[in-house]
C-alpha angles and dihedrals in degrees: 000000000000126000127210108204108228101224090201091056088064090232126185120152129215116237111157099106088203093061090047096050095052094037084062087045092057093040089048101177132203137231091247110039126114099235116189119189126200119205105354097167101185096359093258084156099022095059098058082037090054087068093057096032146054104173103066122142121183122197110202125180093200117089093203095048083052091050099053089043090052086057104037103121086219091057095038086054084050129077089233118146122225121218116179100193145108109281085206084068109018123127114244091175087075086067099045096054096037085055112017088217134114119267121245106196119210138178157090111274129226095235089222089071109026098102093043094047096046089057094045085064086042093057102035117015104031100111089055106043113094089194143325133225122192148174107226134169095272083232083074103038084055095058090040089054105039125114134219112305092006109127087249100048110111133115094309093056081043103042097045089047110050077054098042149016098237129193136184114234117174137351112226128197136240100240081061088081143044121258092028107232118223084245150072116241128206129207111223134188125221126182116180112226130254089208118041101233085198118057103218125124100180091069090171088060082059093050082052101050088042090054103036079055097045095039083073097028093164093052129087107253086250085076102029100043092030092118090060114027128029113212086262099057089043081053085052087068092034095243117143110246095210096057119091136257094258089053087062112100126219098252086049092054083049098056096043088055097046092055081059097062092044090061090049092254107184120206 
């Protein structure tokens, strides 16, 4: 059977049987647990996950991947449910109630959606995912794991973590897939927490305050945060008005949008 690569859909396959093998180890899934697996073109990583697992569901946007995977003898023998649908819309709901389980999300992602889909789970699904692992471009996985005044730390490093406790795991080549990307990739790891470690509950007057910092990056936060806090009331936090947006910490963002919503600040 041959297969057309959709340019649009940003594939790129893993082949390196090493990779997937450790990539499975590091997952380590459990029996019971309720796996669900985003683009898994020809099961590279669905197949070796059949044998620790019974609850898998894929959701898969290519007619054709879902139609080799509907016929793989491997899957057929499984119990693995096959969803063909947009992971940007789908429906995760569908899975917690059919199964009353938290979800574990799996897969290697098409670079040209990780962001968006990570935050599609953030902003839906958070409550009711255990844990995520996810091949990423390693570009990504370094903003999403930087720290304060580290160079990539911005909205994306500040946004993913109020919501999860993220890790790096490993860095994978580009010869690991087909076609090789021009670029490395990372695994990491993101587990939402049980117990919110920021007290905020506007979280879009946090996104606000992130972007209105980072928007100037190379400006002290008296001139890029000027419309919505004066020096005093930056004093009030004790944050030095004349550092930058990347020298704020999370916990510092968290505090300056919740004063907004103290003061009754609209959007």
């Amino acid at each position: 059977m041959k297969f057309f690569l959709k340019k649009k859909y940003g594939q790129h396959l893993l082949k390196d049987k090493d990779i997937i093998n450790k990539i499975i180890s590091i997952i380590n899934p459990k029996f019971s647990n309720l796996m669900v697996e985003i683009g898994p073109g020809l099961g590279a990583l669905t197949i070796p996950m059949i044998k620790y697992n019974n609850f898998i569901s894929v959701i898969e946007i290519d007619k054709n991947f879902v139609h080799y995977l509907m016929y793989n003898k491997q899957i057929i023998e499984s119990k693995v449910k096959i969803y063909l649908d947009n992971a940007l819309k789908f429906n995760f709901n569908l899975l917690i109630k059919k199964y009353k389980e938290k979800l574990r999300i799996f897969g290697s992602l098409p670079y040209n959606i990780s962001t968006k889909l990570i935050f599609y789970l953030f902003n839906n699904y958070i409550n009711n995912i255990k844990d995520m692992n996810f091949i990423m471009q390693k570009e990504v996985v370094n903003t999403l794991t930087a720290n304060t005044s580290e160079k990539d730390y911005g909205c994306l490093s500040i946004m993913a973590q109020f919501y999860c406790k993220i890790k790096p795991l490993i860095e994978i080549h580009p010869k690991s897939f087909y076609p090789i990307p021009k670029v490395f990739s990372n695994m990491v790891y993101m587990k939402p927490y049980t117990k919110k470690p920021y007290q905020l509950n506007n979280i879009y007057l946090l996104k606000k305050v992130v972007q209105k910092a980072f928007s100037m990056r190379r400006k002290i936060l008296r001139n890029s945060l000027k419309d919505l806090f004066s020096v005093d009331e930056l004093n009030l936090f004790g944050i030095d008005y004349k550092i930058r947006a990347e020298n704020v910490s999370i916990s510092e963002y968290c505090q300056l949008a919740q004063y907004l919503e103290l003061n009754n600040y609209s959007l």
